[in-house]
N, C-alpha and C positions, 0 to 999 in steps of 0.2 A: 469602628469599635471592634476590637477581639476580647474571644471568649472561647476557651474550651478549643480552640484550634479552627473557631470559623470566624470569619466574618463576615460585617457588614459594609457597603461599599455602594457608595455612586460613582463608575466609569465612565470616563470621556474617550471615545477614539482618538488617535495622534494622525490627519492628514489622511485618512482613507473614510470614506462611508460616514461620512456627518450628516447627510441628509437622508431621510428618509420621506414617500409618500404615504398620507394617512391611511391609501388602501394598503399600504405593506406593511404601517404598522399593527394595522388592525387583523390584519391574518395570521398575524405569526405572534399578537398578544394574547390570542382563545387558549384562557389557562386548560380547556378541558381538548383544545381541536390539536391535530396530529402533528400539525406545522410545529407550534410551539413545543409538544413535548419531543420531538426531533431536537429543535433547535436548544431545550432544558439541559437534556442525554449531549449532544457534544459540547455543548459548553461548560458543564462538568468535568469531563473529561480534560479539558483545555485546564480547569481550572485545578486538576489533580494531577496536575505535570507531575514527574517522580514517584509516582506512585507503584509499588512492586506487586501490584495484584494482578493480574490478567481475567477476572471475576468480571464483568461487567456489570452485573446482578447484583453483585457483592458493592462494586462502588454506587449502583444507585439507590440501594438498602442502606448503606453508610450515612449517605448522606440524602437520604428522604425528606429531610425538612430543606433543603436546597431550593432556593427560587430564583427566580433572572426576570427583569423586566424591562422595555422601552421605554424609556423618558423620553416624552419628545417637548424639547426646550425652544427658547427664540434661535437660538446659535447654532442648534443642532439636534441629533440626539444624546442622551446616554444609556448607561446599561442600570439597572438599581441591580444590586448583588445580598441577596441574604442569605446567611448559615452556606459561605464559600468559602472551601478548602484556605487553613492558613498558608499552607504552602506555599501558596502562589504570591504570597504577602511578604514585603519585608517593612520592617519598623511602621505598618500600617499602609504601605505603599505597595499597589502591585504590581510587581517582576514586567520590565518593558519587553520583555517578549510573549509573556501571558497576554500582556494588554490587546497586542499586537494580531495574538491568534485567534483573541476570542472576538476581534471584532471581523478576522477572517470568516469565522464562523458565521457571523450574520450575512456578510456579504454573501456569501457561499449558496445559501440556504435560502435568500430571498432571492436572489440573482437566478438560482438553478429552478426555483418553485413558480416565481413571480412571469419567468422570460418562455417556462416551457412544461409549466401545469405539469407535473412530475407525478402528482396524484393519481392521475390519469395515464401515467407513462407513456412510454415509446415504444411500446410493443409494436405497432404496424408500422413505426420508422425505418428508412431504408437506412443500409449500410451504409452510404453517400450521408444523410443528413447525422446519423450517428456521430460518424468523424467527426460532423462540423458540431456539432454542440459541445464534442468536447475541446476541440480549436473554441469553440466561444467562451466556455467555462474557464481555460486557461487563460485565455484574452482579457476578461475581465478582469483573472486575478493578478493582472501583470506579471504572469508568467512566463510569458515568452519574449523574447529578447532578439530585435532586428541586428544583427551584427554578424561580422566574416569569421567568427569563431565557431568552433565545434567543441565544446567543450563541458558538456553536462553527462555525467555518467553516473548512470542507475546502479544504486546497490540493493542488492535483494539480499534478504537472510531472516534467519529465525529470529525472535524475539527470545525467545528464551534456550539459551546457548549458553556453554561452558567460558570461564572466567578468559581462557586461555586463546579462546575463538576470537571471544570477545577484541582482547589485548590485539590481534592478529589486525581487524577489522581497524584499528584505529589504526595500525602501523601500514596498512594497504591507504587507505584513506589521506596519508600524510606524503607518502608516496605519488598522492595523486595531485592533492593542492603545491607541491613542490615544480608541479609539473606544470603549473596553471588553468589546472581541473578541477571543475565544478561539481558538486555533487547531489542527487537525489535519490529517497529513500522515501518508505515506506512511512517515515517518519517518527516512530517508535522509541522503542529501548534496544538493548543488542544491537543487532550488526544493523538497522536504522540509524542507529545512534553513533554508533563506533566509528565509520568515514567519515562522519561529520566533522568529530571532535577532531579527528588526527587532520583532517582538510582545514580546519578553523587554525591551527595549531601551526601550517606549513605554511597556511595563509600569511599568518604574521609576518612569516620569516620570511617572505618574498615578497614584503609590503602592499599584497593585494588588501583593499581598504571595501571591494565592492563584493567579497565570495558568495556565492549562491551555494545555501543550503535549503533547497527544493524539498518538502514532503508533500506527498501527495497521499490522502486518507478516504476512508468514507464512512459513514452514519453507523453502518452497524459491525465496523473494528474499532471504530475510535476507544471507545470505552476502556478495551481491553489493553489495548496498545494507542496510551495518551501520547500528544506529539513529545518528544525530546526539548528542551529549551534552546538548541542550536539552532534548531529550522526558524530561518529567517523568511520563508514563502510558506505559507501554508496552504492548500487548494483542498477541501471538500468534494469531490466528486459525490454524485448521488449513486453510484453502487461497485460494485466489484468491477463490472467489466467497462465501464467507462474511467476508470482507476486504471486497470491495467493497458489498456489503449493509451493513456496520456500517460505514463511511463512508458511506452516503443516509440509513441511519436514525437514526444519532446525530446527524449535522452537520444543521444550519438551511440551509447555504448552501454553492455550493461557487464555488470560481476555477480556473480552468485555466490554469495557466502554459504556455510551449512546452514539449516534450520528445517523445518519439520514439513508439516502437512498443506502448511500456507505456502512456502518455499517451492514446493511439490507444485504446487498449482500455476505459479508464475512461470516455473521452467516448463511445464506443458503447454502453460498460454501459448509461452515466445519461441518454444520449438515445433508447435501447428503452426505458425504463422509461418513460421521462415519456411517449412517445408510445403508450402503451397505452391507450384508449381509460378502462381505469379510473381513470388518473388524468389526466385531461384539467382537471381544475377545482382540481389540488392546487397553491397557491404553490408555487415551488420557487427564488432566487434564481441565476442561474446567471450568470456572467462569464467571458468571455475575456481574456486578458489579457498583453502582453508589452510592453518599453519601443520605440523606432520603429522601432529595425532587425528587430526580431521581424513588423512591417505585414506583409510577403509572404506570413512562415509562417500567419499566422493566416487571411490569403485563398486559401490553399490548402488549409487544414484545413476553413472556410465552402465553397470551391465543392465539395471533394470529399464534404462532406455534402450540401448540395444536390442534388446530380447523383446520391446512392445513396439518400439517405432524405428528399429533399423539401424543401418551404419549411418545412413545417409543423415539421420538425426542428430547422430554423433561428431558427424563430419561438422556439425554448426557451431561447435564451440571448442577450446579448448582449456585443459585442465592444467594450475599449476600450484604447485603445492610448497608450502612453506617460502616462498620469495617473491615478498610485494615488491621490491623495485622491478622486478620483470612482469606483474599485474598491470601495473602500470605503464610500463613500457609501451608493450603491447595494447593496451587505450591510446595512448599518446599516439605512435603510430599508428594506429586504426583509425584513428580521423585524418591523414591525406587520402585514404581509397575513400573515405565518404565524403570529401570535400571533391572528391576528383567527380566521382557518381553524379552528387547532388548537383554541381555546376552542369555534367554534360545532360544530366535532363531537367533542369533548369528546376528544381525540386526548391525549396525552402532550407534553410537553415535552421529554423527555430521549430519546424515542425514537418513530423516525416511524411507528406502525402503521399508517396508513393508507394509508400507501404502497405498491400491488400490486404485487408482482415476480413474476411468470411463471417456473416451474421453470426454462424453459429459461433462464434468468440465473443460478441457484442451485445445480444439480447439480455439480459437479466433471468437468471437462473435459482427462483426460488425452492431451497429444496425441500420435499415431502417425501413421504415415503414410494408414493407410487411412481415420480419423477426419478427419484435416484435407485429405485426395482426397474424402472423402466429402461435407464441408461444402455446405449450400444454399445457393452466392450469388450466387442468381438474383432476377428482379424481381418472379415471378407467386407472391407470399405475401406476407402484412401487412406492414409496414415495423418491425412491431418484432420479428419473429421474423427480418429480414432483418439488424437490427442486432446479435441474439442472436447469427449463425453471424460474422458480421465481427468482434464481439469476438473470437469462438472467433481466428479465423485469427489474431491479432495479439497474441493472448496466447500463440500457438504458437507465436510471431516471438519475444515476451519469454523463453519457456523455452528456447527452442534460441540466443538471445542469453547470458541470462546465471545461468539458472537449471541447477547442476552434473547433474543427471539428466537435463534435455533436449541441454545439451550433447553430454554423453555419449552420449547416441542418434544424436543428429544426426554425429555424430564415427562410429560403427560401421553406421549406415545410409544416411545422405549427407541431403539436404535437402530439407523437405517440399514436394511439389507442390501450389499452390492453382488450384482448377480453377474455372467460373462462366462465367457471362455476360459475354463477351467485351469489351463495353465496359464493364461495372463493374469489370471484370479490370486494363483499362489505367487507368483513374481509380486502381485502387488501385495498380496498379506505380507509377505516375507519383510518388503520395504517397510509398512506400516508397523510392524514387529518390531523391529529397528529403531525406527524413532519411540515408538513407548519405554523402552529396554535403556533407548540412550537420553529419556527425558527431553524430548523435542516436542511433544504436543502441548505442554501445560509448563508453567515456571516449577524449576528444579523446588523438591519439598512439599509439592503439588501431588494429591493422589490421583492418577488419570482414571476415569472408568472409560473405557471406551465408548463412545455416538453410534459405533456404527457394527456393521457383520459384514465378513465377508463369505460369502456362499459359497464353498467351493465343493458340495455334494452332487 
């Protein structure tokens, strides 16, 4: 039954997660216990595909009367669905890739909660067992795929980006599926979205019938950034940094689009990593990439690396501007040197073990005030534990942007101070400057108040 733009709905999964154990349903049905309001929050989110808000607050104020619940049937289970987004509905019927990701969600959420008490986290987890939960988490989601191909490549980029960035993203993306290139993303809108469409698009045309459109999410973007309806995988990670490990280790290759303070944060991730001494000798394809009017942005993201982490930083990727058939190229060809690699150390295909990541990339980084006053970012330490706390500060920038709990902090404590070495302080306000100026932290028509200060007294 529809009313007023919601409905009501009893869901069946199609061929994934029909069973459930009564102890799982009963933990994740406590309308008042934390499981379920996790599991409420992205499943809303799934269920407001298209949605042009990046408010997370905002969409769970919208839809406050919103409920989801386990039926557990002879056959199976289902979902009960009250006062949920019409969107996702058509002539009463809902959209088989909604169907698809919302019961991602459950799996996700009981798989990551049920298998490794996530309440309790993983703080005293070693880096060794880290990896592997997230090899487990994708395992689960039949994410990873045994086969002689190399061919999944990460798109990274702003969500909220110019119409023209936009266009560009889908024309690289098409570029890639032409090529026989798979693609994963953030899973969003913008340039999340953009590869997909133009890969879905190339797909056609080269009668691939099986394309992978990988997103990989977690609990507290979702909101802001719902999946796109393209992403035929969907994977829940339970936080940022086991999100950004299972994009180095599943994908071959990645692309940077423009985009703002999240964008920031990934190119810090995957350029500490690379510059860790232990993997100095691993392929790793990397690209910049935006159509011409993007040239400035991309020479402001190059000097302001430079000037904090070096040439050698620099030396890990390269820039190319306005010409997706050489984006692509350049992927295409960058998997024989990781095919050649991965063979002679007999490494995986489907998943990069050999790639070191340093705890301090892996731990979960909740930010407060005193944490991100606290941050090292200074010059006298290795340049990849300097890129470690520069992610830290810019994914405090992403949570107090548009993730609903840092908001919320940031709204009853006011705006975190980043403190440092006074010339890397101005290189980075300058950059942060930038994106406000060019509408990269909030959707265009967005008023930004800034999260944060930067101290440069």
């Amino acid at each position: 039954m529809q009313y007023e733009g919601r409905v009501n709905a009893l869901v069946a999964p199609k061929g994934a997660l029909e069973m459930l154990s009564q102890d799982e349903i009963a933990r994740i049905s406590e309308g008042s216990g934390s499981l379920y309001q996790l599991f409420r929050r992205c499943s809303l989110a799934i269920l407001n595909c298209g949605s042009d808000s990046d408010d997370a607050q905002a969409v769970m104020d919208e839809f406050n009367d919103f409920d989801i619940r386990i039926v557990q049937q002879e056959r199976g289970v289902k979902l009960q669905l009250i006062n949920a987004p019409g969107s996702a509905f058509v002539d009463g019927k809902m959209i088989r890739s909604v169907r698809e990701m919302l019961f991602s969600v459950l799996r996700d959420i009981i798989f990551s909660y049920h298998e490794y008490n996530l309440e309790k986290g993983l703080d005293n987890a070693s880096s060794d067992k880290i990896t592997n939960v997230v090899f487990e988490l994708l395992r689960n989601a039949n994410a990873l795929r045994r086969s002689d191909d190399l061919d999944l490549i990460v798109c990274w980029g702003g969500h909220s980006i110019a119409r023209h960035e936009y266009d560009y993203t889908k024309k690289v993306g098409h570029e890639l599926g032409l090529r026989d290139l798979n693609i994963c993303t953030g899973c969003g809108p913008g340039a999340m979205k953009g590869p997909m469409k133009g890969a879905a698009i190339a797909h056609a045309k080269q009668r691939i019938k099986d394309g992978v459109y990988l997103g990989l999410t977690e609990p507290g973007i979702i909101a802001a950034e719902s999946p796109n309806p393209i992403v035929n995988q969907l994977v829940i990670m339970p936080d940022i940094e086991k999100r950004l490990e299972a994009f180095v280790r599943a994908g071959h290759g990645i692309i940077v689009f423009p985009g703002g303070a999240g964008t920031a944060e990934e190119i810090l991730y995957l350029l500490g990593i690379l510059l860790h001494p232990k993997n100095a000798n691993i392929p790793y394809p990397v690209v910049f990439t935006g159509p011409k009017e993007s040239a400035a942005y991309f020479e402001q993201i190059h000097e302001f690396i430079g000037d904090v982490l070096g040439k050698e930083a620099q030396e890990k990727y390269s820039i190319i501007i306005n010409d997706e058939a050489a984006v692509a190229k350049v992927m295409k060809d960058g998997m024989d040197e990781v095919r050649t690699y991965r063979r002679l150390h007999h490494d995986a295909f489907y998943y990069n073990w050999k790639l070191h990541i340093p705890e301090e990339f892996q731990h979960p980084f909740e930010p407060t005030h005193e944490k991100v006053a606290a941050l090292n970012l200074n010059f006298d330490q290795p340049v990849h534990l300097l890129a470690a706390d520069l992610r830290r500060a810019f994914s405090s920038i992403v949570a107090g942007n548009v993730k609903a709990s840092g908001v919320a902090y940031i709204k009853a404590h006011g705006p975190f101070e980043i403190h440092g070495d006074k010339t890397l302080l101005a290189k980075l306000d300058a950059l942060l400057q930038a994106f406000v100026l060019q509408q990269r932290m909030k959707l265009p028509g967005s008023t930004y108040v800034p999260c944060y200060k930067v101290v440069t007294h």
